[in-house]
C-alpha positions as CSV (number, residue, x, y, z in Angstrom):
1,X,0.0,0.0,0.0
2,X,2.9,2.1,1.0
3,X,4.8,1.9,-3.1
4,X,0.6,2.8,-4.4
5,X,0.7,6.0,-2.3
6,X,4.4,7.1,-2.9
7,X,3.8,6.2,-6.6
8,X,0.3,8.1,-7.1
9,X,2.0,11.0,-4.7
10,X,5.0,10.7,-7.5
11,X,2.8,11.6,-10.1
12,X,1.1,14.4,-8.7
13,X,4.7,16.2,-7.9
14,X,5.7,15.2,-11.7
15,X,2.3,17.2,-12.9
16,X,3.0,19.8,-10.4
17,X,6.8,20.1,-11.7
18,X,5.5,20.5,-15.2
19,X,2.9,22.8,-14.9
20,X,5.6,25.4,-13.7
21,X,6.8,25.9,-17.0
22,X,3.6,24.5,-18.5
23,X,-0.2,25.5,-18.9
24,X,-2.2,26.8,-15.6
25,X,-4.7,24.3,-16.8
26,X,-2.7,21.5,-15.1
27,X,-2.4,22.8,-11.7
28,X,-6.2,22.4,-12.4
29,X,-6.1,19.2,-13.3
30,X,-4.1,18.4,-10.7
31,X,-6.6,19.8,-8.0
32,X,-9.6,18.1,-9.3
33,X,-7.9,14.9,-9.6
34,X,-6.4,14.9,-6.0
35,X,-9.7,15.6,-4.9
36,X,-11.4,12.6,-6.5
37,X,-8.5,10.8,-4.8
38,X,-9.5,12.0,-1.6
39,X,-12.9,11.3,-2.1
40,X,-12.2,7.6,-2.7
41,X,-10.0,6.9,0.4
42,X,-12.9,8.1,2.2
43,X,-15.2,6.2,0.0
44,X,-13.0,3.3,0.3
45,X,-11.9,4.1,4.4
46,X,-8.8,3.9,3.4
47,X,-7.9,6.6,5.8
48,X,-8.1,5.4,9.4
49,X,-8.4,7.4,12.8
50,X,-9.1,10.7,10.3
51,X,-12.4,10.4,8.8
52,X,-12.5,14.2,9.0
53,X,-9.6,14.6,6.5
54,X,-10.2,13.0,3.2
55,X,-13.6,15.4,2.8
56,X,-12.0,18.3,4.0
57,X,-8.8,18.1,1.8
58,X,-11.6,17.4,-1.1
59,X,-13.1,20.3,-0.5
60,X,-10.3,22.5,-0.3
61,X,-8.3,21.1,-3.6
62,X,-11.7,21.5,-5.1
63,X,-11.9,25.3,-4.1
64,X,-8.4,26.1,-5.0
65,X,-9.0,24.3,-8.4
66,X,-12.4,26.5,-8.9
67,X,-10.4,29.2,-7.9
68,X,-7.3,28.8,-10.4
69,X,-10.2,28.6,-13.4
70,X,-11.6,32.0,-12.1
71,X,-8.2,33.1,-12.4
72,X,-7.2,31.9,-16.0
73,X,-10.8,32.6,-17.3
74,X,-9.6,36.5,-15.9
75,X,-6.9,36.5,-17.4
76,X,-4.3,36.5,-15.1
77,X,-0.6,36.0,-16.1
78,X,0.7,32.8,-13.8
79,X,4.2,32.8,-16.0
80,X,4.9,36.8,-16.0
């Protein structure tokens, strides 16, 4: 379980590396999908002794991905 979690947080650092020099769109992307991550340890209970945090951290990558599409759709300049 341990080498599924370090691989799946492995990919999320990869998408966050390349969206530095990349499209804002993938720091969406990567949001939304670590949210539906969240939402299926807690669907799952794969997260023990926390059953607060899975929905909570949804919620919040959810926000901050809402919030980065408000952003882009206003224009704003993440690379300047």
């Amino acid at each position: 379980m341990i080498a599924v979690e370090s691989a799946v947080a492995g990919a999320f650092v990869v998408l966050a590396a390349v969206a530095v020099t990349g499209s804002a769109w993938l720091l969406v992307i990567a949001f939304a999908a670590h949210g539906l991550k969240d939402l299926w340890q807690e669907r799952r209970h794969f997260v023990r002794n926390t059953r607060w945090w899975p929905p909570f951290c949804a919620a919040v990558d959810w926000l901050v991905a809402a919030v980065l599409v408000i952003a882009i759709a206003a224009g704003a300049d993440f690379h300047g």
